[in-house]
N, C-alpha and C positions, 0 to 999 in steps of 0.2 A: 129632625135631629142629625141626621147623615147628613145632610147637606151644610149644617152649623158647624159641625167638626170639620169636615173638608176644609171652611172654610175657614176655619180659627189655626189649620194647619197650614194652609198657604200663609197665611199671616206671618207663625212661626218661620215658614221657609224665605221668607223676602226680608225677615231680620234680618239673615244667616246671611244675604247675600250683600248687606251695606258696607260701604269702604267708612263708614263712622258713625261713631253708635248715640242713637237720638236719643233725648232724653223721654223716657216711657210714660209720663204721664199726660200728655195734652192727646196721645192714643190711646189711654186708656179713655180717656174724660170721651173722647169721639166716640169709643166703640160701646159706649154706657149708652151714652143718647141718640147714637141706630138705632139700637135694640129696641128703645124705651117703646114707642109708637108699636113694634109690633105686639109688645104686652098688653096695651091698651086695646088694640083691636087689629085682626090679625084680616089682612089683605095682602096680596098680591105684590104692590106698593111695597108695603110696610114691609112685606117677606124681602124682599130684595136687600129694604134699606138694613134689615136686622144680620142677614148674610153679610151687608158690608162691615157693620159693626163687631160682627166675630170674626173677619177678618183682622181690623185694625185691633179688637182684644189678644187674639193672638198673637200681634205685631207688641203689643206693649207689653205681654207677658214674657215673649224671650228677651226684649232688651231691658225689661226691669232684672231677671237671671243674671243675665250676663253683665247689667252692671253691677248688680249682687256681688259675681264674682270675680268680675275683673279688680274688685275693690281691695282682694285680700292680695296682695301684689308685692315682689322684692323691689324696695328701694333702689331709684337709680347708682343714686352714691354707693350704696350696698352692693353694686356686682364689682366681684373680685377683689373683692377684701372679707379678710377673714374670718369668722362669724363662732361663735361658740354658743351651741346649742343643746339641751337634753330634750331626746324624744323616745318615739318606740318605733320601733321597722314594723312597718304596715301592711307591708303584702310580701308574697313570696320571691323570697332573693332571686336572681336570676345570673349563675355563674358564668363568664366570661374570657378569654385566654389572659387576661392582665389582671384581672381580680372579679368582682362581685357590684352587683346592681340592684336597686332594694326602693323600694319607699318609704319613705320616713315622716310620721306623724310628729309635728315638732309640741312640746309640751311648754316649754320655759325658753329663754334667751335671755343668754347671759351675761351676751355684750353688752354693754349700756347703746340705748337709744338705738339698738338696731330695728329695722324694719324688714322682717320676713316671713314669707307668708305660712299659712301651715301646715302644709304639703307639699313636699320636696321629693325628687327623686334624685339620687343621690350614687354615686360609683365607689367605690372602696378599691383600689391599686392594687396590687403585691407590691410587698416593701422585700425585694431581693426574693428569695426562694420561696417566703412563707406567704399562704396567699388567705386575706380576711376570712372567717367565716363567723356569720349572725344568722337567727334563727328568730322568724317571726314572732313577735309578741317582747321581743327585748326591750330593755330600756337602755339608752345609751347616753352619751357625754362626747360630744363630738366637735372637735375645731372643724367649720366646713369652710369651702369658696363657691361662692352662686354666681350665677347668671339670671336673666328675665329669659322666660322658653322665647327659643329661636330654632328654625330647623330651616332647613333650604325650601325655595318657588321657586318651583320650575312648570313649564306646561305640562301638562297629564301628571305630573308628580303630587304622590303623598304631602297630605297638610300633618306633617307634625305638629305644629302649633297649634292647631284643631282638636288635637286627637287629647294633647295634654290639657288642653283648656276645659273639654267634655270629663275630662277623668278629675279635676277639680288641682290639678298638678300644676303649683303656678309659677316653680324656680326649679332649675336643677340644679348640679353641681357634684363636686367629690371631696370623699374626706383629705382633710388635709395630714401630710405624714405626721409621725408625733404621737405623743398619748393618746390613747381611746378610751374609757374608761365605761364598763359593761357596769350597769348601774345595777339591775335587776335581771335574772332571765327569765323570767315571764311575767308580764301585767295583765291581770283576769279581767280581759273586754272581748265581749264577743265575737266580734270581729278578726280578735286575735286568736280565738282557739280552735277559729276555722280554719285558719291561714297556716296556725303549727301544724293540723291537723292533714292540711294537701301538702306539707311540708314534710312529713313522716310518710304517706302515703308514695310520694315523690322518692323518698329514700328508699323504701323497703323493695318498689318497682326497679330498681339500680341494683340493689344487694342483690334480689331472685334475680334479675335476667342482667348481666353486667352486660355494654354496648358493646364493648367488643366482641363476645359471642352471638348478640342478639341483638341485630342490626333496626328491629323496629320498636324497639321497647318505647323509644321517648313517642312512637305517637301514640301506643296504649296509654303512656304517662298524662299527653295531649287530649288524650278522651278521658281520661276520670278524673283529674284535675286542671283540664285549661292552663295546661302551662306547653305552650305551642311554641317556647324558647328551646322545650326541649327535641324538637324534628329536627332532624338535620336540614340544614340552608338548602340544598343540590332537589331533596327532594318538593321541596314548594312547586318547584319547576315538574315536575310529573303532574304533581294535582292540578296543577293550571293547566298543564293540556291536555288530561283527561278531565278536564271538568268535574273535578273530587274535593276542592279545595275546603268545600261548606261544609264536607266530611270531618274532616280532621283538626277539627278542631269543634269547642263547644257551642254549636249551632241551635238558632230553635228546632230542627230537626229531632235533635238530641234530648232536648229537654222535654219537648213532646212525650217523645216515645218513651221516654224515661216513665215520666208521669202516665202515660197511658197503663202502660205494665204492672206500675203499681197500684194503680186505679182497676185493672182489671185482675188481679191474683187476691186484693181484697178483697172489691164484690163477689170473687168467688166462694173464695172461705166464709165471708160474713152469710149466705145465703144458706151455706149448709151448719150452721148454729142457730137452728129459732129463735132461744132467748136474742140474741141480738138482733135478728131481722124484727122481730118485735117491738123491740126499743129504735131502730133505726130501720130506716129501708135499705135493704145491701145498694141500689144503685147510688145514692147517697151518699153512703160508709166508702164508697169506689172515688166519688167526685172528692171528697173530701181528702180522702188517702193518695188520687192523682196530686191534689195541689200543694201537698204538704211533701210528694214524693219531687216535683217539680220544684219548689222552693228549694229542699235539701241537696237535689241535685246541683241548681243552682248557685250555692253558696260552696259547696265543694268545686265547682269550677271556677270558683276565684269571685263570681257574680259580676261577671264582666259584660260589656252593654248589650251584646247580642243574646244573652241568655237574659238577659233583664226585660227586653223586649220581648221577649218568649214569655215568661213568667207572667207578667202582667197582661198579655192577651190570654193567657192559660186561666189565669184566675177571673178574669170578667166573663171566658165563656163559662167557668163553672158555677160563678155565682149569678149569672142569668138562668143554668140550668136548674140549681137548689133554690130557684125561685118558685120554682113549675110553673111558669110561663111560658110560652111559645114566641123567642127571640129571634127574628133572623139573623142568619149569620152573616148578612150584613150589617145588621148593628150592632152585632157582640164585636166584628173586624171593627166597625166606628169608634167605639168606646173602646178598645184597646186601644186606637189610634190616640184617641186624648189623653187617655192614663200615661200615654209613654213620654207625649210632649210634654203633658203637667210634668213632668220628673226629669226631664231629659229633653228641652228646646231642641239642642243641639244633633238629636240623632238626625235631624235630617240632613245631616252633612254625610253620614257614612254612608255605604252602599250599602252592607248589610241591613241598613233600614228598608231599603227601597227595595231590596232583593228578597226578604222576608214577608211583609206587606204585598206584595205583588206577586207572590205564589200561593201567598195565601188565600191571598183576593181570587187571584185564578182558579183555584183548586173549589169555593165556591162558588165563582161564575158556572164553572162546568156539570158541581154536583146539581144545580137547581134542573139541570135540563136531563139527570139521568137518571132521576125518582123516577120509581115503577118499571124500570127496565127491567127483563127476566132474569132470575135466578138463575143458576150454574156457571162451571170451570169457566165457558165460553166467555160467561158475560165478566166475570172478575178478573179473566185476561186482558178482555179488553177496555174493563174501568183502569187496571191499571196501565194496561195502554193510552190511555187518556189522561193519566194522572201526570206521567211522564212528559207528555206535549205539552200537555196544560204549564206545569213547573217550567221547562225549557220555555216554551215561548214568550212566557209573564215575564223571564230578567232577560233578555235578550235585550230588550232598547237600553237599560240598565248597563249592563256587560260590555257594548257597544260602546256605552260613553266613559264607561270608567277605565277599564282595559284592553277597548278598541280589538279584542277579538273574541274568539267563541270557538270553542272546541267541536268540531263537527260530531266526533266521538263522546261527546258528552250524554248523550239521550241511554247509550250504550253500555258507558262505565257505571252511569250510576243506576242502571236496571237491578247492576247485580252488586254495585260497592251499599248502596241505599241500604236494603235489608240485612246484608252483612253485617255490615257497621252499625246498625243501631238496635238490629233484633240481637243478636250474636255475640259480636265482637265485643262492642261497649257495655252490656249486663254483663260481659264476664270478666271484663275488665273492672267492672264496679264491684263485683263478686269480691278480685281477688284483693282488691283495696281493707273489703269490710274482716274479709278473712286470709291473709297474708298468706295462701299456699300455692306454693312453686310450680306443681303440676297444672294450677289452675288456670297461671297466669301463663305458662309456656303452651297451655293449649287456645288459649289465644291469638298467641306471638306467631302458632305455626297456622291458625284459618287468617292469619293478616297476609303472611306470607305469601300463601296460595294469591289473596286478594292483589298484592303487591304485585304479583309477578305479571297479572292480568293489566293494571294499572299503566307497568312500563310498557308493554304492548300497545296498550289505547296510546301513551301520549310520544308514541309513532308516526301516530295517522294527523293529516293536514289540520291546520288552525285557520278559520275563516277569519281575516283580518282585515282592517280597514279604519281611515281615519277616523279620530272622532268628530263624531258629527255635530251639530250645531245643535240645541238645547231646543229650537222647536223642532227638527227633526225627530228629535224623539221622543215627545210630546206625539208626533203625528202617527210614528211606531208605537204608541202605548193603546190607540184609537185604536189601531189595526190589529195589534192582539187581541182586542176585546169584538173587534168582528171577525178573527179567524178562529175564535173560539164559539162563537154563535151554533148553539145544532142543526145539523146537517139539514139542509132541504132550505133554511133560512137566508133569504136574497141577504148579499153583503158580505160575502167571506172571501168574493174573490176580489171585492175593492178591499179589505182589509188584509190580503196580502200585498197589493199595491203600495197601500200605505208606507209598509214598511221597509219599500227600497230605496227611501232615501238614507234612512240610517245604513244600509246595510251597503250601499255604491254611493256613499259619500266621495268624492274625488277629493283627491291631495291638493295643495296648494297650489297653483301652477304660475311661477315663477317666468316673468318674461324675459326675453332673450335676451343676453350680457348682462344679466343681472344675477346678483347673490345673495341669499338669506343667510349671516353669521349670527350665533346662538352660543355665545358662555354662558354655560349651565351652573347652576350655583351648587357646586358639591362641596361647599366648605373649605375645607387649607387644603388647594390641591386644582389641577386645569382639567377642563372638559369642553374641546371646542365642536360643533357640528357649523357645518357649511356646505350650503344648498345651492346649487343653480339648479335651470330647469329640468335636468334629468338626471346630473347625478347629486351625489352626497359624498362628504368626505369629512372623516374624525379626526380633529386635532386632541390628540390623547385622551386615553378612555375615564380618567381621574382617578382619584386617589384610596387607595384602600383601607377599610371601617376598620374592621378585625378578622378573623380566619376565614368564619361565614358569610362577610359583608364586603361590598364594595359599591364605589358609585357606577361601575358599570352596570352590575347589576340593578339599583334600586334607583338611578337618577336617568344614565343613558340610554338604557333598554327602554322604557317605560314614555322617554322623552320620544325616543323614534317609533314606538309603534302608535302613541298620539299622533305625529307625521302619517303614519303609514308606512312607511319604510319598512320595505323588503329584503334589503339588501345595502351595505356598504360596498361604494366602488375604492374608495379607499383609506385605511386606516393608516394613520401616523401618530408613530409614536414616538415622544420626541427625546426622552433620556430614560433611564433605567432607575430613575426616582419611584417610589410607590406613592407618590402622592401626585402624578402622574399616568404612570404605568399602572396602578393597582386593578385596574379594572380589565385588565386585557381579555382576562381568560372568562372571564362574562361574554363578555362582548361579542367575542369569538366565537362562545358556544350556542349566544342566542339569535345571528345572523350570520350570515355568510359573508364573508370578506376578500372581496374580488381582487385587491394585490393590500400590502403591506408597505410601509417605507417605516424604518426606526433606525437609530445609530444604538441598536446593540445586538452586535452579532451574533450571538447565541439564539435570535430569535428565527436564522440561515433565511430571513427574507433579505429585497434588497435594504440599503441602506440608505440612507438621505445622504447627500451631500452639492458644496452648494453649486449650479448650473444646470440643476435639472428642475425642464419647465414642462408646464402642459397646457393646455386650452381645451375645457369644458365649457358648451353650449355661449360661446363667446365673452366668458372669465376664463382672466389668463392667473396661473398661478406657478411661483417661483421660489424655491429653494435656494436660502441667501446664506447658510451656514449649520454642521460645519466644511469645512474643507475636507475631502477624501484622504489629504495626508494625514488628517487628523486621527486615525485609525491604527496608523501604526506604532504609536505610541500608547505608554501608559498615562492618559487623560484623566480628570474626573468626569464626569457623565453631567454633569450642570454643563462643561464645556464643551462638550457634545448635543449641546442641545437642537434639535431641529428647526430654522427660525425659515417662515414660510409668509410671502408673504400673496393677497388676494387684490388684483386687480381688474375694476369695472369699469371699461372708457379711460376717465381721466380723474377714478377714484381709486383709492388704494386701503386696504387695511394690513398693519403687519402682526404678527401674533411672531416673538419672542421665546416663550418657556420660559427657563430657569438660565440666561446666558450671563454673564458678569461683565464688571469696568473691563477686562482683559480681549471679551470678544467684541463687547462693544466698540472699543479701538479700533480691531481687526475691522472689523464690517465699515467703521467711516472713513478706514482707509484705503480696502478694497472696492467698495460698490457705489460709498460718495450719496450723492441725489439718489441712487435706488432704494434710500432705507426713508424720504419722505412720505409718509402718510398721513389720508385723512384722520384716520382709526388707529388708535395701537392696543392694545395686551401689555398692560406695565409686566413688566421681565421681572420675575423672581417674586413675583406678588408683593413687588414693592418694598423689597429689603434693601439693606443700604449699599451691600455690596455691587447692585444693578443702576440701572437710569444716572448713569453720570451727565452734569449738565451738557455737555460737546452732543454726549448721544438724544438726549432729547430733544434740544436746539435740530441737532440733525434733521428729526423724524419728525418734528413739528406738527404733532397730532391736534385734530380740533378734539380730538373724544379721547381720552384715556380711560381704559377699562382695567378693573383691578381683581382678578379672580383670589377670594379671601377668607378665610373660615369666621365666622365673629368669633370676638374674644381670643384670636389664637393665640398661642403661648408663643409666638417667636415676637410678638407684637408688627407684626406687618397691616399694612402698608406702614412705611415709616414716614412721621410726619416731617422731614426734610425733600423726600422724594414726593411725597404730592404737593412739595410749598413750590418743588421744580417745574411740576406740569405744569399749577394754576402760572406760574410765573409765564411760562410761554404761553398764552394763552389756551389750555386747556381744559374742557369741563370732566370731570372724574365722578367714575362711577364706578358701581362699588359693589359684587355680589352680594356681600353681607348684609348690607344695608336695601339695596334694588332688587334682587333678586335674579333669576337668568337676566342675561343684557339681551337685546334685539339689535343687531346692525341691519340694517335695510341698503345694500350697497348698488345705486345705479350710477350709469355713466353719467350723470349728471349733477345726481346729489346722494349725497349719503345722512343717514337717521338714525339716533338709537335713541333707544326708551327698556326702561326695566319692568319686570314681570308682578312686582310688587306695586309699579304705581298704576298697571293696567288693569289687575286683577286684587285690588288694594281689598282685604276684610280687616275690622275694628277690631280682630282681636290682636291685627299683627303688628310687631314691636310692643304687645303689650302683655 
């Protein structure tokens, strides 16, 4: 049976990974008639072919899902026209500096012949000083404007489009200004009186411990109801280097222990009442009272997928155990595996899947080998000594590939964050939920404190960091785990640390000499350039910023260069004091060290760009074409300031522009002439009309026009007169919106690009 799941879950995972989605039934008809022969009579043979057959059944299972869902879809004609809808807010608002954020269960449409889907997630503005407020279980009357989900590809970057597609989320969009009309305030569905119910919880956590005196309340708020919007952005960055991250927020961890507690406070009481231990056996009345305390947990943390996966392995080991059978815990881990893909194809695209599954798996690989060891302190130091390596080692190849580092301090922080957090802190945060008192919840706030303080300490100490590594290497790291976990005296543990130094000394790219890797990252309405030669790296602007908490340095650049590897920026340029530009500085800044600076805005007291300053890295020559240093002593706009640089390989060239206009355009073909021909360009101003005048593009005579662009932006860029001017010079246009990051590949002899969407193409994208 473990080996049918294993393999009905590969299945599932080689869905996830097609650039186009097959049609599900000529795999299912296949993985019928594997099977068939091993039911008739069961050989060897036959076992093989029926293993193949639950593979290709789980192959037609996720893409029958996913064509399920990809079917309830907004209309192309339907993005950006205006739509009038009555629904109910579906989940818990999530406030914002501009206004509020919500999901929206759509009931009715009112438009004629519109086509939208029934799950929206939806922004609501401030109109001037007053800013929306709705409250789950509403009903509402809403003019909306949608989009089809779209989120940036980038390498090592977040699949938003994944994340919405898994959560059943299939448009978004914001309300439009104008009438709203609050139909009902609460519709009695279940789902909704959970949702007002972490919604009141949420409030009453604000009223007792208001943020500005009591700087951790939103992550108590994070532990008793899963709303992780509420932690401040700055500290993610602690829990990622101490290795806490699975803490703080609702993890199977959490719902475990939840359930455990209440599984063991009932078998306790139940045993001291005969009449009931009579009627029931207390250990029973414990399993029963865990699953039900596990569920409720779960639906108060919103029942979001990582608690789900918890849940449903919780309830197959208890209802294997209210069998009274003797189940191994590897087949109650198998059968959890299949309940989660029956429900959920798609978790195998999170890590949290893999990170869950794989500590868990660990944590039985190790128990089988530590039955019968002696009783005492000694020995439960050291089981939890082993518990700890055991968990640490299991995500490691995991960790590697996702986040390309690993907190060496991690074994450390969660020795002592582990039981805090889930014996302590979280029961009494769940306490102060059930019972609203102040002293309750502040005697929480102060052992988080203590824990916090400990926290910023661990994420001090060094981060082992390293490219990501290729997807058999860590295949070969997961072999290695499971033979450095082998008990002691057993040949094979010292090749199973072998194993695992290819994930762990993966080598970076290594770029040959006069040559350049250029990378516009797709961060929506706004530039993000990285460019590589063989030893150093240099940022053409950090991109543009989200909202207070967010930016693309933060969640596109950082993430893009520790996928690299990168250690270090040699040099950061930033090229005007636009935020859609600039917004990422101070990310950027805080999460590598930056060996000089070049920007045209002073107040940043680095030097400045301007143009006749050159350099040559590893035999790329590169040059600052504009603006002029007089240009500084005037009052300029910051567009005309813009830093325009350009990268030369042999006798290839790319120029990267910013935000420059017709006026510097001028200037540059009448100062520099033939120095502004390129192979490669960066359409200037993301292709507004004020930039790319026909003289300057005829100039620069690019074969490749790249257009860094947000989809659907509101200034309507690229403008369709300026890309009718490339194709007209012979140029092919490409398009972050559409491609995703661009790749230039710049050698002295030929230059390439290709986008991150047709390399890394998945069927759910563009849909």
């Amino acid at each position: 049976m473990r080996s049918a799941i294993l393999a009905f879950a590969i299945g599932v995972l080689l869905l996830q990974t097609r650039g186009e989605l097959p049609a599900p039934w000529p795999w299912l008809a296949g993985g019928l008639l594997a099977c068939l022969p091993y039911g008739l009579r069961a050989r060897p043979a036959t076992r093989a072919l029926a293993l193949l057959g639950c593979l290709l059944l789980g192959f037609a299972w996720a893409g029958w899902r996913a064509e399920w869902r990809l079917a309830d879809e907004l209309g192309r004609d339907w993005e950006g026209r205006d739509v009038e809808v009555i629904g109910t807010v579906a989940g818990l608002p999530q406030d914002f500096a501009r206004g509020t954020r919500f999901a929206f269960a759509v009931e009715e449409r009112l438009t004629p012949d519109a086509i939208v889907p029934e799950n929206l997630q939806l922004a609501w503005y401030r109109d001037g000083a007053t800013a929306p407020t709705v409250q789950p279980g509403e009903r509402w009357r809403f003019t909306v404007r949608l989009k089809r989900p779209h989120g940036g590809a980038n390498p090592g970057g977040f699949d938003y489009e994944a994340w919405l597609l898994e959560r059943g989320i299939r448009a978004t969009g914001y309300v439009r200004p104008g009438p709203a009309t609050r139909l009902d305030a609460f519709v009695w569905r279940p789902g909704h009186v959970v949702e007002r119910l972490r919604a009141t919880v949420r409030a009453n956590f604000l009223a007792m411990l208001p943020e500005a005196e009591w700087p951790w309340v939103g992550i108590l708020t994070a532990l008793a109801v899963g709303d992780q919007q509420a932690v401040q952005g700055e500290l993610w960055t602690v829990f990622n280097r101490s290795g806490t991250t699975h803490l703080m927020s609702i993890s199977g961890l959490h719902v475990t222990m939840v359930a455990g507690l209440i599984g063991w406070l009932v078998g306790f009481g139940w045993r001291r009442v005969p009449a009931l231990a009579l009627r029931l056996p207390a250990q029973h009345a414990g399993l029963l009272a865990a699953a039900a305390g596990g569920f409720a947990y779960a639906l108060l943390a919103g029942f979001a997928v990582p608690a789900q996966r918890t849940l449903y392995m919780l309830l197959v080991a208890v209802a294997a155990m209210l069998s009274g059978r003797l189940v191994a815990p590897s087949r109650i881990l198998a059968l959890a595996l299949l309940v989660v893909l029956l429900v959920d194809p798609w978790a195998v695209l999170a890590v949290g899947f893999w990170l869950s599954f794989g500590a868990v798996g660990a944590l039985f690989y190790i128990a089988s080998a530590t039955i019968g060891t002696e009783p005492g302190w000694r020995a439960r130091v050291r089981g939890w000594g082993m518990v700890q390596w055991a968990a640490t080692l299991a995500t490691l190849p995991a960790l590697l590939l996702v986040f390309q580092q690993f907190p060496l301090v991690s074994p450390l922080a969660n020795a002592l964050a582990i039981p805090l957090i889930s014996f302590v802190i979280t029961p009494l945060a769940l306490l102060a939920a059930l019972l609203p008192w102040q002293p309750l919840l502040a005697l929480a706030h102060g052992l988080l404190d203590i824990l916090m303080r400990f926290l910023f300490w661990c994420a001090a100490w060094p981060v082992w960091q390293a490219p990501a590594p290729p997807s058999w290497a860590v295949v070969v790291a997961g072999v290695g785990v499971a033979a450095c976990l082998l008990p002691r005296g057993v040949p094979g543990r010292l090749l199973g640390a072998c194993l695992l130094l290819p994930a762990l000394f993966w080598p970076s790219e290594l770029i040959p000499e006069g040559e350049a890797r250029i990378d516009v990252l797709d961060v929506g309405q706004g530039q993000a350039v990285v460019v590589r030669t063989r030893r150093h790296l240099l940022v053409y602007d950090p991109g543009p910023q989200y909202g207070p908490d967010a930016d693309a340095g933060q969640r596109v650049v950082v993430p893009y260069l520790r996928w690299l590897g990168a250690g270090r920026i040699d040099r950061l340029v930033v090229t005007h004091a636009d935020s859609d530009h600039a917004g990422g500085l101070a990310s950027l800044r805080a999460a590598l060290p930056v060996a000089s600076l070049f920007s045209s805005m002073p107040e940043l007291d680095d030097e400045l760009c301007a143009a006749g300053q050159t350099w040559t890295w590893d035999g790329v020559d590169f040059a600052v074409l504009h603006p002029l240093s007089s240009a500084y002593a005037g009052k300029v706009a910051t567009n005309h300031l813009s830093c325009v640089l350009t990268v030369t390989a042999g006798e290839r060239r790319m120029l990267l522009t910013a935000d420059i206009e017709a006026a510097d355009e001028k200037a540059l073909i009448a100062r520099v002439g033939t120095a502004l021909a390129a192979d490669v360009a960066v359409v200037a101003h993301h292709g507004a009309k004020k930039s790319s005048t026909p003289a300057f593009v005829a100039a620069v005579g690019a074969r490749h026009a790249l257009i860094s662009v947000g989809y659907r932006n509101r200034f309507g860029h690229p403008r369709g007169e300026v890309v009718a001017r490339y194709v007209e010079n012979g140029a092919q246009i490409w398009r972050t919106d559409r491609d995703g990051a661009l790749r230039v590949a710049l050698a002295p002899d030929d230059v390439s690009v290709a986008g991150w969407r047709q390399e890394r193409r998945r069927y759910w994208h563009g849909r």
